[in-house]
ZAMARGU-4260 file (C-alpha; in steps of 0.2 Angstrom, whole numbers, plus 5000, padded with zeros to 4 digits):
<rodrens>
0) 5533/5862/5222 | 5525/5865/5207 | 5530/5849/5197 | 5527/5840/5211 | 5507/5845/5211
5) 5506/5841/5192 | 5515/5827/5196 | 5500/5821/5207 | 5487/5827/5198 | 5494/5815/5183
10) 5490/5801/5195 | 5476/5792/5187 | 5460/5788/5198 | 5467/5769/5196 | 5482/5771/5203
15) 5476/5780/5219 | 5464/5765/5223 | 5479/5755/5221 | 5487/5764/5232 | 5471/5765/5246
20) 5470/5744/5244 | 5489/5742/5249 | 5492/5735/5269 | 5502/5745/5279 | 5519/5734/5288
25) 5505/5735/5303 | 5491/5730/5295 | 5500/5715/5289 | 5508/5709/5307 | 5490/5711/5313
30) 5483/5698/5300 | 5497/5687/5303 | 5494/5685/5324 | 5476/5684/5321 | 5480/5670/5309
35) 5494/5664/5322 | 5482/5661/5334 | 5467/5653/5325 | 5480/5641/5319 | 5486/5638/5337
40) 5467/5635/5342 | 5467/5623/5329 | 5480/5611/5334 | 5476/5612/5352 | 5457/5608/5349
45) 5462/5594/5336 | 5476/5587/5349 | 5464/5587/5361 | 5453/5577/5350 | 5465/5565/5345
50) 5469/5563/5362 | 5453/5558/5369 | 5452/5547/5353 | 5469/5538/5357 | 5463/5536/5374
55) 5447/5530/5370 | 5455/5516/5361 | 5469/5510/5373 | 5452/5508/5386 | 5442/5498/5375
60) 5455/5487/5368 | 5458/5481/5387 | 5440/5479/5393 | 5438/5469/5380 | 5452/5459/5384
65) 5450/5459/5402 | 5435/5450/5396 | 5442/5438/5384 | 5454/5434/5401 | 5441/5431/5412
70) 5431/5419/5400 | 5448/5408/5397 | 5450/5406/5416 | 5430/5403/5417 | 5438/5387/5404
75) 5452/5382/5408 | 5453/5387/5429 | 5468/5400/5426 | 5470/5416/5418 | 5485/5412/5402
80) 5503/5412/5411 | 5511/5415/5394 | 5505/5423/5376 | 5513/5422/5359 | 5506/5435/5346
85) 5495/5441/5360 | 5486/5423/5360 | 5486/5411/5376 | 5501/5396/5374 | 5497/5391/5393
90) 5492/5383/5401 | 5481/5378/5389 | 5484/5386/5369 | 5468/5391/5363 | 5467/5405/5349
95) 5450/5407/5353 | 5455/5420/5366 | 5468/5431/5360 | 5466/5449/5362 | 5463/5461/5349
100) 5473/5480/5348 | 5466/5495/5337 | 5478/5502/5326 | 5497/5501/5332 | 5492/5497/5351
105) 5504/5487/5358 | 5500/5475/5373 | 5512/5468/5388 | 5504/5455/5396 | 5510/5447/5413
110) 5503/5434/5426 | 5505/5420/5438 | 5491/5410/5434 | 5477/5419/5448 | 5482/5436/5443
115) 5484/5446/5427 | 5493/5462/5422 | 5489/5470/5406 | 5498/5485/5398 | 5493/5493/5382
120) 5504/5506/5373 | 5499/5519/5358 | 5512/5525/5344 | 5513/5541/5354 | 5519/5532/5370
125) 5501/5535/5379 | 5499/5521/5392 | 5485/5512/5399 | 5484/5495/5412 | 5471/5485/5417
130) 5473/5472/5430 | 5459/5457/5434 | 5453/5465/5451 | 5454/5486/5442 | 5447/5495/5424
135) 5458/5502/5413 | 5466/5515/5420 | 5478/5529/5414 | 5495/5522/5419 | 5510/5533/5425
140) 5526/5527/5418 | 5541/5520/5430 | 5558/5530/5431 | 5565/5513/5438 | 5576/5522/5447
145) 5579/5512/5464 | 5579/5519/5481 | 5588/5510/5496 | 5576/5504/5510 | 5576/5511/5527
150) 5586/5494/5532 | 5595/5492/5517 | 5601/5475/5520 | 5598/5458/5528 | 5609/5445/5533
155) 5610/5430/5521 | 5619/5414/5522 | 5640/5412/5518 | 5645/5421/5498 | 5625/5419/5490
160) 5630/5419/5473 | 5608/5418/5464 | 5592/5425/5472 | 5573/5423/5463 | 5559/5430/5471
165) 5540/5422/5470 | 5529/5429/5455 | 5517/5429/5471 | 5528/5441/5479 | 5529/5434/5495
170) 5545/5425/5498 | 5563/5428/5492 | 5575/5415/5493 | 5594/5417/5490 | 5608/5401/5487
175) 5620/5401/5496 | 5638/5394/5488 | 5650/5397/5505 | 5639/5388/5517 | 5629/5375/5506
180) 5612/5382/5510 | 5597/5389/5505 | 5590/5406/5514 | 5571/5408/5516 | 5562/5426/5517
185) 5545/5431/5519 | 5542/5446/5509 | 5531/5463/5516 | 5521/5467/5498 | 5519/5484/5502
190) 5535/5488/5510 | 5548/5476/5500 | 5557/5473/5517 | 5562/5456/5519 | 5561/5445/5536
195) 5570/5429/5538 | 5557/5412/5541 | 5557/5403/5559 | 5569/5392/5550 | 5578/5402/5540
200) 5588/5392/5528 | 5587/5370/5521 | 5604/5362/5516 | 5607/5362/5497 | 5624/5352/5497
205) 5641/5356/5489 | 5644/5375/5480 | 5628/5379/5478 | 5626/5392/5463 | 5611/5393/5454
210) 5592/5393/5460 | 5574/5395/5451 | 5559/5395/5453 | 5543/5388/5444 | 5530/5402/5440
215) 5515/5394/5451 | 5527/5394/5468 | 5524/5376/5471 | 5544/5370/5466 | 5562/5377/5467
220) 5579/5369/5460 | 5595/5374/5465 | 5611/5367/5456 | 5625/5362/5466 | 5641/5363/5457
225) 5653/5352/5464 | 5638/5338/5467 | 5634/5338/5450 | 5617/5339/5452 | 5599/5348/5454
230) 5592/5348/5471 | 5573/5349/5470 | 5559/5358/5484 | 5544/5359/5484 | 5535/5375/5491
235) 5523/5379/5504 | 5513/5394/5494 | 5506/5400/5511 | 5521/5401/5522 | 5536/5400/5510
240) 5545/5385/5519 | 5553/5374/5507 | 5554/5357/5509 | 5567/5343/5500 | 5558/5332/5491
245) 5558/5312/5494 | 5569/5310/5480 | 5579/5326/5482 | 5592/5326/5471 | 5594/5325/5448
250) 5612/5320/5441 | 5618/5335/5430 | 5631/5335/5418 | 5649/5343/5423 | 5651/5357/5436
255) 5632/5363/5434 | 5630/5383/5434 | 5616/5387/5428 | 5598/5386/5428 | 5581/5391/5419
260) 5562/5383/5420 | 5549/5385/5406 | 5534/5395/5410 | 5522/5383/5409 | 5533/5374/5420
265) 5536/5358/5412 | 5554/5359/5407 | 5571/5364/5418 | 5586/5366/5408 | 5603/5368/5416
270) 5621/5375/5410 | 5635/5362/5413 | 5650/5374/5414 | 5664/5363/5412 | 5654/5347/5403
275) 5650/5360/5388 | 5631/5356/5387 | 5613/5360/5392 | 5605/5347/5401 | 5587/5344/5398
280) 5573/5337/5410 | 5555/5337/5411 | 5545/5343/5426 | 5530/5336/5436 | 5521/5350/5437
285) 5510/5340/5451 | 5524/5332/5462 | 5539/5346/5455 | 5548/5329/5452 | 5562/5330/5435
290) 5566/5316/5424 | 5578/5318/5411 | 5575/5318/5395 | 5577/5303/5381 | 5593/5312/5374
295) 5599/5320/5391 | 5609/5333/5384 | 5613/5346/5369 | 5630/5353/5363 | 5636/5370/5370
300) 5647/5383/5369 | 5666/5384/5379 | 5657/5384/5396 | 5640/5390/5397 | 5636/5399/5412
305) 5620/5406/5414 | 5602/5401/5401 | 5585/5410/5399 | 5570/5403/5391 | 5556/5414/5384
310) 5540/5418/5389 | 5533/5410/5376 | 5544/5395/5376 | 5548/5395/5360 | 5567/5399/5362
315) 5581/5394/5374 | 5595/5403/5374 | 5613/5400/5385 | 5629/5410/5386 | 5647/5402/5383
320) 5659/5411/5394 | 5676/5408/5385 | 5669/5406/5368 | 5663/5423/5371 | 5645/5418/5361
325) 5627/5415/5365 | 5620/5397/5359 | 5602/5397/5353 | 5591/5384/5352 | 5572/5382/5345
330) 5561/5372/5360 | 5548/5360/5358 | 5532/5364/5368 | 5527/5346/5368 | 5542/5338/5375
335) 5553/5349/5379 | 5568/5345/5368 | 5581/5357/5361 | 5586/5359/5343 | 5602/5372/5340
340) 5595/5386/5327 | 5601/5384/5309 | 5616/5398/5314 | 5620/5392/5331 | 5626/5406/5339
345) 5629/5424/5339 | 5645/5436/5348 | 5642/5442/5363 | 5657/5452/5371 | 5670/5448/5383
350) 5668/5435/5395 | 5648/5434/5397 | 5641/5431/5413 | 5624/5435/5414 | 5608/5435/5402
355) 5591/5441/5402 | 5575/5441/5390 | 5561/5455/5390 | 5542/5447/5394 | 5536/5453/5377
360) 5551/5441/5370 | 5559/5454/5360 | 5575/5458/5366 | 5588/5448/5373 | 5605/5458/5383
365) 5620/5448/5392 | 5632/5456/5404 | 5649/5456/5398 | 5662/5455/5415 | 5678/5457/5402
370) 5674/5471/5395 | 5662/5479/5405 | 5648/5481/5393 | 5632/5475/5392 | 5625/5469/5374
375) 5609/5471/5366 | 5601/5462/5355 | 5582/5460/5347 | 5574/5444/5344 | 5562/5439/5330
380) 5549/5430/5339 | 5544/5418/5326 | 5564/5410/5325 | 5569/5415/5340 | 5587/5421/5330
385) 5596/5437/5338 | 5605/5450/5330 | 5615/5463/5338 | 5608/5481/5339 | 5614/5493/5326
390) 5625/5502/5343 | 5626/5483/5350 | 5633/5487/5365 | 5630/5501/5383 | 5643/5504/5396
395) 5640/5493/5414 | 5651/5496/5428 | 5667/5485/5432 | 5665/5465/5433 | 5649/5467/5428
400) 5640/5449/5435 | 5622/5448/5436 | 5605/5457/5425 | 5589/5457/5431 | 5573/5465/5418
405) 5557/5472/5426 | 5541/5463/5421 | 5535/5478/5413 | 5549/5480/5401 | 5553/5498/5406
410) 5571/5493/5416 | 5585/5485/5417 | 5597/5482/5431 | 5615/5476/5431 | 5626/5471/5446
415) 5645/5477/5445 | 5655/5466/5456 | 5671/5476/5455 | 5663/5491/5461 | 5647/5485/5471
420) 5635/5495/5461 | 5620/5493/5452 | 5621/5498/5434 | 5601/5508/5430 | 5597/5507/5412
425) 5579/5512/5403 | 5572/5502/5390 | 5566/5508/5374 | 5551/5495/5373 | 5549/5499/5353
430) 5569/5496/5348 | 5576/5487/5364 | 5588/5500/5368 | 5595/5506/5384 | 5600/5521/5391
435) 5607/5525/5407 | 5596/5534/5419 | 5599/5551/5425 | 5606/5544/5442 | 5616/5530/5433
440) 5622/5519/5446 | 5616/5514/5467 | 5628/5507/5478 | 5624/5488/5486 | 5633/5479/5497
445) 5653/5471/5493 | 5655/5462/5478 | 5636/5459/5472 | 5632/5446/5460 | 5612/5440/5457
450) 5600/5451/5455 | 5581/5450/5454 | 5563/5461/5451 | 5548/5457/5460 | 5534/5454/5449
455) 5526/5468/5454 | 5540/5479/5449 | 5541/5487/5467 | 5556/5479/5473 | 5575/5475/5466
460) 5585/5462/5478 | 5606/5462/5474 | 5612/5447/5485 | 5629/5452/5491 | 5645/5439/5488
465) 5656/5447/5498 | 5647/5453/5511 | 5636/5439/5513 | 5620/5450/5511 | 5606/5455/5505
470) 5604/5474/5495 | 5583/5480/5497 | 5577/5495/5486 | 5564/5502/5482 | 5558/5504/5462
475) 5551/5518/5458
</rodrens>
């Protein structure tokens, strides 16, 4: 004991400060929640700030193009139906008006000529939509899952094998290969349901198996397959009805398939499957009237199926279903004519039977009915060349037929004919990848085939081959 008291009295007066200085373990967790939390109030007022500031931005960017819309149909008597690098191509090009992002905003712009909807993303996935009749407001994403209506179907004519419906929204119309007709709906645009018109369908001669629409509703053109030709309407935009026009039928090439029309509605393209070509007319966009082309035709694949064209018109693209490719061709906005890309075609899978393009002209996937896949690709928008995504393909369900995109870009829809489902994919809008949604598949009716997206992303309609029938859903 004694030692131990000298011991302590050898401590120098240095040492026993150093010693009254030191933390305790208990002292030091103290300091290191207090500094815990200031930093936690820290990041939750700066997120909050950079919030409000990413907000801030997404708003302004689209009153400021809501503007730049509204004075371009003050000009030119329509809002822009397409844009290219967010600057109007139609009707009328004029970079006078495009719109302006901050930052790494990205826009999705859709309309119909009378209407406008305008989407504007952040890097962080903050979204924000203005429309020509709202202000920006903060806009809550789609699942895209899809919901059958209370009446889940409606009758349609014999084995409808294509189905569009108006970028108005208020008519749906199915072809109808079994008994050579076309049938007319009215659409509810609240509900989705469809009813069938007084008179219900218009005679569209031999096989029908394609149908489009111009995006100002005034026109449809069905191909008939066994005919060899287009059969041309013109639409009543109040009531729907259609109408054969005086000269009602084109010549196509060979066994006619399928069929696409330009935005701006002055070119109609059509896939000859066993002639091996694309057939090429111009459109009147007064009368609806087609008149082929100088050089009526371009070279194909092994017997193209199904064609899209993009938004911006730039790019025409067919698929080849036994040379298992896609051909791409460059369009010319003035007249209209194809020119096959420098590398005329990329793989696609097994037996591709449908195709579709996203509005911002992106991406590009076809439906694979061989192997029961869908493939993805993305699309540089100055060439308009594809190449397959690093994981190129996403599973579909069995005989997958027909693929449908909402305007929005947010979903894709596949129709399996095997096993009368829908296939439910979401859309990576910044790679162009899919992924199945949590509830990955619907049911429709037997054997479905066409599908399609109301503009207004409310609505999917599968028209059902075997069961001559029409699928409604919901979209959430």
């Amino acid at each position: 004991m004694r030692q131990m008291i000298n011991n302590e009295d050898n401590i120098s007066p240095k040492k026993l400060n150093v010693l009254s200085e030191a933390f305790t373990i208990v002292e030091l967790l103290v300091v290191i929640v207090v500094i815990g939390i200031l930093a936690s109030i820290t990041i939750v007022s700066y997120t909050g700030i950079s919030n409000k500031a990413t907000a801030a931005a997404l708003q302004s960017d689209l009153a400021n193009a809501s503007k730049q819309l509204k004075l371009y149909q003050a000009a030119y008597g329509s809002f822009p139906t397409t844009m290219s690098g967010n600057c109007p191509t139609a009707p009328t090009a004029d970079s006078a008006y495009c719109l302006k992002t901050s930052g790494n905003n990205v826009l999705a712009y859709s309309s119909n000529g009378t209407n406008f909807n305008l989407i504007n993303t952040s890097s962080n996935g903050t979204v924000y939509v203005v429309t020509d009749i709202t202000s920006p407001a903060y806009f809550v994403p789609h699942t895209g899952l899809l919901a059958a209506l209370a009446t889940p179907t409606i009758g349609s004519g014999a084995n409808p094998m294509g189905v569009v419906v108006s970028t108005d929204g208020t008519s749906v119309y199915t072809v109808d290969s079994g008994s050579g007709t076309i049938s007319m709906y009215s659409r509810n645009t609240s509900t989705g349901a469809l009813t069938a018109l007084a008179t219900p369908t218009i005679s569209a001669g031999v096989n029908p198996v394609g149908i489009t629409m111009s995006v100002d509703g005034t026109s449809v053109y069905v191909v008939t397959a066994n005919a060899n030709v287009i059969s041309m309407y013109s639409r009543n935009t109040s009531t729907g009805a259609l109408t054969a026009l005086a000269t009602p039928t084109i010549a196509t090439g060979v066994n006619p398939w399928g069929i696409a029309i330009s935005a701006d509605g002055t070119s109609v393209y059509v896939a000859n499957l066993s002639g091996g070509t694309i057939s090429m007319y111009s459109r009147n966009t007064g009368t609806g009237a087609l008149t082929a082309l100088g050089t009526p035709t371009i070279a194909a694949g092994t017997n193209p199926v199904r064609l899209v064209v993009s938004a911006n018109g730039t790019s025409v693209y067919a698929i080849n279903m036994n040379s298992n490719d896609i051909s791409m061709y460059s369009r010319n906005t003035g007249t209209g004519a194809l020119t096959a890309l420098a590398t005329p075609t990329i793989a696609a899978g097994t037996s591709p039977m449908g195709i579709a393009i996203s509005s911002d002209g992106t991406s590009v996937y076809v439906v694979n009915q061989g192997n029961y896949t869908v493939s993805m690709y993305s699309r540089n928008t100055g060439t308009g060349a594809l190449t397959a995504l690093a994981t190129p393909t996403i599973a579909a369900g069995t005989q997958p037929q027909g693929i449908a995109m909402s305007a929005d870009g947010a979903s894709v829809y596949v129709t399996n004919t095997g096993a009368s489902t829908i296939s439910m994919y979401s859309r990576n809008s910044g790679t162009g990848a899919l992924t199945a949604m949590t509830t990955s598949t619907i049911a429709t009716g037997a054997g479905p085939e066409g599908i399609a997206v109301s503009a207004d992303g409310a609505s999917v309609y599968a028209e059902n081959y075997s069961a001559s029938t029409i699928s409604m859903y919901n979209r959430n």
